[in-house]
MITI-610730 format. One record per residue: x, y, z of N, C-alpha, C in turn; residue in three letters. Coordinates in steps of 0.1 Angstrom, whole numbers, plus 5000, padded with zeros to 4 digits. Example, Ala and Ser with C-alpha at 12.3 -4.5 7.8 and 13.67 -1.06 7.14 Angstrom:
BEGIN
nc1/nc2/nc3/cac1/cac2/cac3/cc1/cc2/cc3/aa
5132/4943/5078/5123/4955/5078/5132/4967/5078/ala
5128/4978/5071/5137/4989/5071/5129/5000/5079/ser
END
This chain:
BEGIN
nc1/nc2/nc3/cac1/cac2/cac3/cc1/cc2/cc3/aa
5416/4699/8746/5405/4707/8751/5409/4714/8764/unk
5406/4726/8765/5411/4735/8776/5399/4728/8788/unk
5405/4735/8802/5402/4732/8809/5388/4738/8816/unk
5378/4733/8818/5366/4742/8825/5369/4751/8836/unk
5372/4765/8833/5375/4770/8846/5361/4773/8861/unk
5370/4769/8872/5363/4767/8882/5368/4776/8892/unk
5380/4775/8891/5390/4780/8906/5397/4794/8897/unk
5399/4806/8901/5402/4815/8899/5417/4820/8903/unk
5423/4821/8897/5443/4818/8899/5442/4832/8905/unk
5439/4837/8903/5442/4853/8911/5437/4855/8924/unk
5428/4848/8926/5422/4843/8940/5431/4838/8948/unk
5437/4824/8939/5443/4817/8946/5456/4822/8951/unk
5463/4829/8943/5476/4837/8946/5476/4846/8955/unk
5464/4851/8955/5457/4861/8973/5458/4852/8982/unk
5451/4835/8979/5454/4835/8994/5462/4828/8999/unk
5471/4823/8990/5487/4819/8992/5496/4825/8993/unk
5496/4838/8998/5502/4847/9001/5503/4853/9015/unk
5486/4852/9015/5484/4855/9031/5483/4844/9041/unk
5484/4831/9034/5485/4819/9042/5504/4820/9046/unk
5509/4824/9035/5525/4825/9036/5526/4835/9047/unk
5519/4841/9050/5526/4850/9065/5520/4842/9079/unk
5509/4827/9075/5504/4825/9086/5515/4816/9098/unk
5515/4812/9108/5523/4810/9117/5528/4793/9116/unk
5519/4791/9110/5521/4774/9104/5509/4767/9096/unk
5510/4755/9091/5500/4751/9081/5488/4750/9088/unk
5476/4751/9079/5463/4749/9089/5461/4734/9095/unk
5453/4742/9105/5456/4724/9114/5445/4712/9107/unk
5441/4714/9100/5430/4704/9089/5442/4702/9084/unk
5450/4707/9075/5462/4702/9063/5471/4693/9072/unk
5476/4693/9085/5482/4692/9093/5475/4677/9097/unk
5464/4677/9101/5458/4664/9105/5458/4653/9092/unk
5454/4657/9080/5448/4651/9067/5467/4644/9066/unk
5477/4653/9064/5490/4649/9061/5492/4635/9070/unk
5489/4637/9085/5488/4630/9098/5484/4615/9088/unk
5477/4615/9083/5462/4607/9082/5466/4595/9068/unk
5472/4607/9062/5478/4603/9046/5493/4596/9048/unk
5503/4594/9055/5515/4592/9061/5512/4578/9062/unk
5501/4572/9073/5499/4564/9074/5497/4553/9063/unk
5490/4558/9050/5492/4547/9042/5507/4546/9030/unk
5518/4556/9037/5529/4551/9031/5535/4534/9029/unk
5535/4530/9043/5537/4518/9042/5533/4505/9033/unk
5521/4511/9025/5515/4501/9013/5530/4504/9002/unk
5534/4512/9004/5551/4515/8988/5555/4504/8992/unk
5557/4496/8982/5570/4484/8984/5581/4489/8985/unk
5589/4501/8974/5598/4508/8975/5604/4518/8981/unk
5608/4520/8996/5606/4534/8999/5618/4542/8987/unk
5609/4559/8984/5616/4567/8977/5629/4573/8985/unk
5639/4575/8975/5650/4580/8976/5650/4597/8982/unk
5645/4599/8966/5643/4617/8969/5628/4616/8965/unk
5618/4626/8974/5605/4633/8974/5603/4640/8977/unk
5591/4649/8965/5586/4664/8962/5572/4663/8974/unk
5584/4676/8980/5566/4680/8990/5565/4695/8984/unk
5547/4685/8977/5542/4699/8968/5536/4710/8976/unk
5537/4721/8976/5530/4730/8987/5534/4731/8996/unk
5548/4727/9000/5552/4721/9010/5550/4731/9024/unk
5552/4743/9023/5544/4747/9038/5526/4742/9041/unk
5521/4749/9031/5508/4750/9034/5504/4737/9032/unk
5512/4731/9028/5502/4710/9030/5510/4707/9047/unk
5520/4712/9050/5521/4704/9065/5526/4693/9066/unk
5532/4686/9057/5535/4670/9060/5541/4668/9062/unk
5555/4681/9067/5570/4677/9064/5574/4663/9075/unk
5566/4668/9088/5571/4657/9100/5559/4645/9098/unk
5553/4644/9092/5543/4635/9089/5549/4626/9082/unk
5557/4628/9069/5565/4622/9062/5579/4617/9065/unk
5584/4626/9070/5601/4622/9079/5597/4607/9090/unk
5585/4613/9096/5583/4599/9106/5580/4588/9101/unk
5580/4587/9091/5578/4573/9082/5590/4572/9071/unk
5596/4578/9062/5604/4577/9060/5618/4587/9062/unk
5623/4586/9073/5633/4595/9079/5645/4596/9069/unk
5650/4584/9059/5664/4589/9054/5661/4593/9039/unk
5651/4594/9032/5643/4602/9022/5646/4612/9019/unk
5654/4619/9014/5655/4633/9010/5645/4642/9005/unk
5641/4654/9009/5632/4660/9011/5633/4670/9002/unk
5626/4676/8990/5630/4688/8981/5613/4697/8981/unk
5613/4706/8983/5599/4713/8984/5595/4720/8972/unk
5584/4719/8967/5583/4725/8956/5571/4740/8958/unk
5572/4746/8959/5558/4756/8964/5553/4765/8947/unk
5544/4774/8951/5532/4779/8938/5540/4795/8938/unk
5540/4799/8947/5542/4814/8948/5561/4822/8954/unk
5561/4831/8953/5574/4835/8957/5575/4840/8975/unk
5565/4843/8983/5558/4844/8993/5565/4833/8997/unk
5556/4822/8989/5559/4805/8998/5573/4803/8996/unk
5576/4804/8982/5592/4800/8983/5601/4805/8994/unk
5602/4822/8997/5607/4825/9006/5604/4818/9020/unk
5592/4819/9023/5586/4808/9038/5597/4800/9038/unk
5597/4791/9026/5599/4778/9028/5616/4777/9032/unk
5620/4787/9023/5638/4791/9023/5641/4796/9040/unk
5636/4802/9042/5639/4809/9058/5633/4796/9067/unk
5625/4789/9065/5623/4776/9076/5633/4766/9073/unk
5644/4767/9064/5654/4756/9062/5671/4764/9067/unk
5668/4773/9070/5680/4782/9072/5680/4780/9091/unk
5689/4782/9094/5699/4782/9111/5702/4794/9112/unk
5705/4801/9126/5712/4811/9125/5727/4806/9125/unk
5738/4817/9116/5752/4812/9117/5758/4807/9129/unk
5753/4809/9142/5758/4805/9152/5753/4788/9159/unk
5744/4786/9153/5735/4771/9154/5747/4762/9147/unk
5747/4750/9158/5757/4742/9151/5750/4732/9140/unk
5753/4731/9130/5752/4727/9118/5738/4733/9108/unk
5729/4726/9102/5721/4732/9095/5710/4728/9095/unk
5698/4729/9094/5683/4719/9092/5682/4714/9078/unk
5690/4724/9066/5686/4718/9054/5689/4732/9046/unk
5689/4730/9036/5697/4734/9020/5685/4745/9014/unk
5687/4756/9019/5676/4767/9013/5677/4766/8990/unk
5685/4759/8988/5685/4757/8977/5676/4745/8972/unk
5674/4737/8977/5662/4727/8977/5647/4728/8978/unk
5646/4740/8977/5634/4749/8976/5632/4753/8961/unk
5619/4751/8956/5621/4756/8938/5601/4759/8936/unk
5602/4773/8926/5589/4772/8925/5587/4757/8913/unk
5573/4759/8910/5566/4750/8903/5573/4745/8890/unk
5575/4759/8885/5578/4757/8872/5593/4754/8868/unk
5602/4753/8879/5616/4752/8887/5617/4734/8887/unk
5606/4724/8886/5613/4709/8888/5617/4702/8877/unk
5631/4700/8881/5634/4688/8870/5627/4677/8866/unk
5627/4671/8854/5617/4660/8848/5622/4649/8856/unk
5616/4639/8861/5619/4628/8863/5630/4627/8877/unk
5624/4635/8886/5637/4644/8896/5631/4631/8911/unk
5623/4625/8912/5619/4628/8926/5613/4606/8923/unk
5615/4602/8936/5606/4586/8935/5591/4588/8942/unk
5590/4602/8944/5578/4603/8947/5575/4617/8950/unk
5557/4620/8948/5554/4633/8949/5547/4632/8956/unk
5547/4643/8967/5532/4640/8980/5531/4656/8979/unk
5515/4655/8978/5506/4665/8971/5493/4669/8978/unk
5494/4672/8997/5485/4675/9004/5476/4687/9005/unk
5463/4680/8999/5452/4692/8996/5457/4706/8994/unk
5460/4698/8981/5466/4709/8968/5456/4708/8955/unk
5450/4697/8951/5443/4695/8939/5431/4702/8941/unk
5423/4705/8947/5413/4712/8950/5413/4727/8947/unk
5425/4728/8949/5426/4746/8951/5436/4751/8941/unk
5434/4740/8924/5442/4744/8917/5437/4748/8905/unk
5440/4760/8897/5432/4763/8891/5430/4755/8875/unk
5437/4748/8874/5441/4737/8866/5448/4727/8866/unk
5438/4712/8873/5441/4705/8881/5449/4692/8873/unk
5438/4694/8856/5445/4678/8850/5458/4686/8844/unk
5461/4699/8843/5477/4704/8842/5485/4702/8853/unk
5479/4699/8861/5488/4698/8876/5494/4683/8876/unk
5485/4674/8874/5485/4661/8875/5498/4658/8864/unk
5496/4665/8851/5508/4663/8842/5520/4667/8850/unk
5522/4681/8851/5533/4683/8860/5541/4669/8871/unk
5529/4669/8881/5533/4657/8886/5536/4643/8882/unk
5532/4643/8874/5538/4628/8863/5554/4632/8856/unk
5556/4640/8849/5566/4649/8847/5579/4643/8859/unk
5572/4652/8871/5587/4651/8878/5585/4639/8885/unk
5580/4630/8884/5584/4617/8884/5592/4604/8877/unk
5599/4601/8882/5609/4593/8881/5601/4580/8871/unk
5604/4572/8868/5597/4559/8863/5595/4548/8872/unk
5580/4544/8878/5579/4532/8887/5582/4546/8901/unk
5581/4554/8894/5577/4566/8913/5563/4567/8915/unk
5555/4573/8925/5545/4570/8932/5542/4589/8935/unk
5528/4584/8933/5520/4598/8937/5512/4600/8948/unk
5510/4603/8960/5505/4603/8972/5498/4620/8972/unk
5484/4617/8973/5478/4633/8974/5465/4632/8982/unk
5459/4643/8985/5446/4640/8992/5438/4657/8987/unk
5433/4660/8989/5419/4667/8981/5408/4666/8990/unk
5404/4683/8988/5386/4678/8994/5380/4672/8983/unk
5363/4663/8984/5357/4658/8981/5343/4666/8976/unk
5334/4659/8970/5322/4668/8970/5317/4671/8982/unk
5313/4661/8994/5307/4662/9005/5313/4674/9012/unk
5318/4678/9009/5329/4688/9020/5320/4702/9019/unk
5319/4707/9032/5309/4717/9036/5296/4713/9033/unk
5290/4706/9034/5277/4708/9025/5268/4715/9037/unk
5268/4712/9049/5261/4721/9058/5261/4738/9055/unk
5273/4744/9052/5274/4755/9046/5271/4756/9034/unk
5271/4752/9024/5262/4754/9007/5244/4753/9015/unk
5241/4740/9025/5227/4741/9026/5225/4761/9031/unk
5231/4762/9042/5230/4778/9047/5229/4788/9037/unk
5237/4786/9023/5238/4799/9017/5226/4795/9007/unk
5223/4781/9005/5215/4783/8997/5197/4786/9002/unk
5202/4784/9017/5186/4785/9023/5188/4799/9021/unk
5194/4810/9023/5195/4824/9025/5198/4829/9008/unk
5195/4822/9000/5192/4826/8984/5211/4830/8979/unk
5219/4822/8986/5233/4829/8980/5242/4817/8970/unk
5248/4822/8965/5255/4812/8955/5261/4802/8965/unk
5269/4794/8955/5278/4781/8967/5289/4791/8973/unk
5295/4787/8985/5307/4798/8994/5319/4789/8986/unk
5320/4778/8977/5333/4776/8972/5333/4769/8958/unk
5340/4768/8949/5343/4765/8939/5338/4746/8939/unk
5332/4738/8927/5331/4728/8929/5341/4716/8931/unk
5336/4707/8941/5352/4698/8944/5349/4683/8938/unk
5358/4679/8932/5359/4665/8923/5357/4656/8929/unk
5348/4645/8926/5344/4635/8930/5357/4626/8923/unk
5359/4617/8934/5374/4612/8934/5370/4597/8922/unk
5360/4594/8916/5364/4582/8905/5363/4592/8894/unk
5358/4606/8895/5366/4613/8886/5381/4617/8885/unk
5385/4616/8893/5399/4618/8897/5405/4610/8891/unk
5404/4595/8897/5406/4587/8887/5411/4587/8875/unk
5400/4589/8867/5403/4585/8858/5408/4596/8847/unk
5414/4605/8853/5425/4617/8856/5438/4616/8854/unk
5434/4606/8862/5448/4598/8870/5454/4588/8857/unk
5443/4587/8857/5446/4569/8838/5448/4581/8826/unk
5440/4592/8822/5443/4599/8814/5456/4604/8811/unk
5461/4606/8820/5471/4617/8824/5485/4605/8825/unk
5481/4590/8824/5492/4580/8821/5496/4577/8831/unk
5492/4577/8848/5497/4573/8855/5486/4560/8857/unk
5494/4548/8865/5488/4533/8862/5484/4532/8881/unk
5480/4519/8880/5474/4515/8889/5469/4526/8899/unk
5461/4538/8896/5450/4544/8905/5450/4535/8918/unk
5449/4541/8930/5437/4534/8944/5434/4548/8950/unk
5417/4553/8946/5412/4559/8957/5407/4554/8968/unk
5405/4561/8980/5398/4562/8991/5396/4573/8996/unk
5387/4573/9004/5376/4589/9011/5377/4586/9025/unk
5373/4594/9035/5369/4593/9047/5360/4610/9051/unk
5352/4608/9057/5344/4622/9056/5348/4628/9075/unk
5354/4636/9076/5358/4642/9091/5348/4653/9094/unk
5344/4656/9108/5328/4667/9105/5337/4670/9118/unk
5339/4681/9121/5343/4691/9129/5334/4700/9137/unk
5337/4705/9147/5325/4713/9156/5334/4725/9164/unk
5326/4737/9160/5330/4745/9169/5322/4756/9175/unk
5324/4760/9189/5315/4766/9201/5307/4779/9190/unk
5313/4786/9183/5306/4799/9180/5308/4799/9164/unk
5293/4805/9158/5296/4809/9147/5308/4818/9139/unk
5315/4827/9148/5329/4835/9145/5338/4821/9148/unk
5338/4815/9154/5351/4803/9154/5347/4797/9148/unk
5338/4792/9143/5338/4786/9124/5344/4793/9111/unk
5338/4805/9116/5346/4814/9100/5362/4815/9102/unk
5363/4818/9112/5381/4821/9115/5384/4807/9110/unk
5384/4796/9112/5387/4786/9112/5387/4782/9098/unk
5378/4782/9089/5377/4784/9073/5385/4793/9067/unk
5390/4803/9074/5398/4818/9064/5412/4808/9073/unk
5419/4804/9077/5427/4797/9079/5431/4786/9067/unk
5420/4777/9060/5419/4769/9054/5423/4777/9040/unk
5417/4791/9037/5418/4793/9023/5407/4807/9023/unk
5399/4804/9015/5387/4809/9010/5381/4807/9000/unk
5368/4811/8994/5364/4808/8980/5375/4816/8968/unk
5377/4807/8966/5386/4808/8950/5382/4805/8938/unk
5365/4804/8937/5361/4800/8924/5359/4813/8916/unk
5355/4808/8903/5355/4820/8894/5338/4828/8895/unk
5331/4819/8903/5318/4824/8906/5313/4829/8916/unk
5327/4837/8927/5326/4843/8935/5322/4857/8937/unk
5316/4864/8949/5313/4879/8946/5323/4884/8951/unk
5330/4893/8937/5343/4901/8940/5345/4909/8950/unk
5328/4916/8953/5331/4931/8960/5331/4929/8974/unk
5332/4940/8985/5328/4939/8996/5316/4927/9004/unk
5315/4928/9012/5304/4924/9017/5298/4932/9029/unk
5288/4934/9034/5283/4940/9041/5283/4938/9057/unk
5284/4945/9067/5279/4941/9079/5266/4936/9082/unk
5257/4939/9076/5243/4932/9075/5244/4914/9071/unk
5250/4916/9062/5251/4903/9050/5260/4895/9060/unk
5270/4899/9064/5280/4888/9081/5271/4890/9086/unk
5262/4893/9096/5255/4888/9106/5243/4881/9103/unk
5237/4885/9092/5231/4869/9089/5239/4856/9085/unk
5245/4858/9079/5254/4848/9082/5256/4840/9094/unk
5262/4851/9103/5264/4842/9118/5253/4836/9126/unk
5240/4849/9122/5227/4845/9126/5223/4830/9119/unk
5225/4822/9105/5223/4814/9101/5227/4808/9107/unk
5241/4803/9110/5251/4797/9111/5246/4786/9130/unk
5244/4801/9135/5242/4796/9147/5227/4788/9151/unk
5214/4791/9144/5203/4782/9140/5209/4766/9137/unk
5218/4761/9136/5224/4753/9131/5232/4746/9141/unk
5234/4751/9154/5239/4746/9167/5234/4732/9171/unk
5239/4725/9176/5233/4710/9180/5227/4716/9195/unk
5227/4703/9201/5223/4703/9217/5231/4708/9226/unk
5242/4709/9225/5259/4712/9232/5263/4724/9226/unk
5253/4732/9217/5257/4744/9215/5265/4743/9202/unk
5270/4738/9200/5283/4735/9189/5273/4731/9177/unk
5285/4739/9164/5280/4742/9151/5291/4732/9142/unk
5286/4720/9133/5294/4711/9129/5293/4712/9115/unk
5309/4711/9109/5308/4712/9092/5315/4698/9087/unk
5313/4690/9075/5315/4678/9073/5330/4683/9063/unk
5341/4675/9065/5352/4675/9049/5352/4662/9046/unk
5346/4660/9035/5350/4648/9026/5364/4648/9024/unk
5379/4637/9029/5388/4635/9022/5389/4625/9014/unk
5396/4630/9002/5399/4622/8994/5416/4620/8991/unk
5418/4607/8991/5433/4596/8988/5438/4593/8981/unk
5447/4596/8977/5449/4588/8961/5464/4587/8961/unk
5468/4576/8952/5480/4571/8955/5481/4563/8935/unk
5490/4570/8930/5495/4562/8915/5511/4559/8911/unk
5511/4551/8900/5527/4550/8894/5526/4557/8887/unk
5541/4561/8881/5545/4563/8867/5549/4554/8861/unk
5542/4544/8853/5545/4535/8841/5558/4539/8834/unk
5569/4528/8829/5576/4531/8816/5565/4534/8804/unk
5569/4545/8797/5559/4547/8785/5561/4537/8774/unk
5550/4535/8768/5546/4523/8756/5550/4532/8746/unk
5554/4519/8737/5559/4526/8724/5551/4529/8714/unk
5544/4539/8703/5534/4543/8700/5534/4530/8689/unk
5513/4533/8688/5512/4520/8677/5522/4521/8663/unk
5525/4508/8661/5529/4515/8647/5549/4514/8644/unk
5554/4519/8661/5568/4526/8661/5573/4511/8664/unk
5588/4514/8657/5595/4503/8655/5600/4499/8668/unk
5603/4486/8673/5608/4477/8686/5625/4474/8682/unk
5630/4486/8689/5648/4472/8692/5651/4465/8700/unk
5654/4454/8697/5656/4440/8711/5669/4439/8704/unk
5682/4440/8715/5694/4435/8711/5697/4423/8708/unk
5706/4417/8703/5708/4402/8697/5710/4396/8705/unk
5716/4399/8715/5719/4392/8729/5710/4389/8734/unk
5697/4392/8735/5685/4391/8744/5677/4379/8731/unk
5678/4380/8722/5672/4371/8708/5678/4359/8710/unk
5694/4361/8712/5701/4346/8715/5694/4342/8731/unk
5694/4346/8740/5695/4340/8751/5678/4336/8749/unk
5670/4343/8743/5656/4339/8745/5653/4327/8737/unk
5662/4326/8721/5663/4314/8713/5667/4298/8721/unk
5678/4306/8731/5685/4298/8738/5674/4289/8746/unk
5666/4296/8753/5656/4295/8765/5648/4279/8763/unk
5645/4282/8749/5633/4274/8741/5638/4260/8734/unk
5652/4262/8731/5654/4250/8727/5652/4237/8735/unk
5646/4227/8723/5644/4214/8733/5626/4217/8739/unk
5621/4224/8730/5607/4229/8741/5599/4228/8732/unk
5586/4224/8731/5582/4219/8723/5569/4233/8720/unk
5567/4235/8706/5562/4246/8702/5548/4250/8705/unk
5542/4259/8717/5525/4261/8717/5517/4259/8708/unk
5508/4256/8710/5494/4251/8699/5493/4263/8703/unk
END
């Protein structure tokens, strides 16, 4: 069954393009990576080689080095924009003694080997995909077997102070709906990856002026759903807006928006053998198991 569309891929390739010219990742993606790093140390295993998905615009690169420094690092990005970003941030000039890293190690989406990576870290990227439980496959895909998936996502809670403003002022939602994470879940089980653990934390942010709210959002992205208004907008239509916006100031002046994060961390199981399909156990493993038992007296 196809997927319910929500997020608008044409949208989204607008603004991963103009995020690709921005000066570095947004400092939300930046902090959340910060935030997400920290529960590496639950892996019993540290990974070998890992996919940093989005890897400019998630931000994690030093997030992740600081916790696992000898990990080989391969980037995987959406767009040819990002790919180039990503290629010129791994390049020296010829006169720089040695290298930062392998502009070849860079690959769009559709570019990863199966089973390439012991792990994928996937920073608030699921949100803004326009097909998320295809995404999730992907990522199972380039996972190794017994590799590990590390991602974070906005939440439902995220903005709701802004949906209340647009919808007090009679306007649609300002973004596409965001997954409640035990849906995610079980996303997560569909899609064959094993042992799911979510968690959330909700971060509410404050800033002096209704314009340093919006700047601060067109940083993050924009509406990318498919139930957005295409056309223009008006000078009238922004200043109620800001006019709204700023009704909404606390005591200190300051205007505060809530992000729901959401955590999530899975395996890749060895796959089960279908009902039905025949089992080979070598002879050697029948002797030593025969072996095991002798002298043992048979279960009731």
């Amino acid at each position: 069954m196809a997927e319910p569309a929500l997020v608008d891929p044409h949208a989204v390739a607008h603004v991963l393009d103009r995020l690709a010219r921005a000066d570095a990742a947004p400092w939300l993606h930046q902090e959340v990576a910060r935030r997400m790093a920290q529960r590496l140390p639950v892996i019993r295993q540290p990974p070998q080689r890992w996919l940093d998905w989005w890897g400019f615009v998630g931000g994690g690169e030093a997030a992740v080095k600081g916790v696992l420094p000898a990990a080989q690092r391969r980037v995987v990005e959406p767009t040819r924009a990002l790919l180039h970003r990503s290629q010129q941030a791994l390049r020296r000039p010829w006169w720089a003694l040695g290298r930062r890293g392998d502009p070849g190690s860079v690959m769009l989406e559709a570019e990863v080997p199966p089973a390439s990576a012991q792990m994928v870290w996937a920073n608030m990227v699921l949100h803004a995909s326009p097909q998320p439980v295809q995404l999730l496959a992907l990522w199972q895909a380039a996972l190794a077997v017994d590799g590990f998936l590390m991602f974070s996502t906005l939440g439902p809670d995220s903005l709701r102070e802004l949906r209340e403003v647009y919808a007090a002022c009679g306007w649609a939602a300002p973004h596409p709906p965001f997954t409640d994470m035990h849906d995610i879940g079980d996303q997560l089980v569909h899609g064959g990856f094993a042992d799911p653990v979510m968690d959330q934390e909700t971060l509410r942010l404050t800033w002096s002026s209704p314009q340093a709210l919006l700047d601060e959002l067109r940083t993050l992205g924009g509406h990318v759903g498919v139930a957005r208004q295409t056309g223009l907008r008006t000078p009238r239509w922004r200043q109620r807006l800001l006019s709204a916006l700023g009704e909404r100031a606390d005591a200190q002046g300051r205007i505060g928006l809530s992000f729901e994060i959401v955590y999530g961390h899975a395996f890749k199981a060895a796959p089960r053998p279908a009902a039905g399909a025949p089992v080979t156990v070598p002879l050697e493993q029948l002797r030593a198991s025969l072996a095991s038992r002798r002298g043992k007296p048979e279960a009731l």
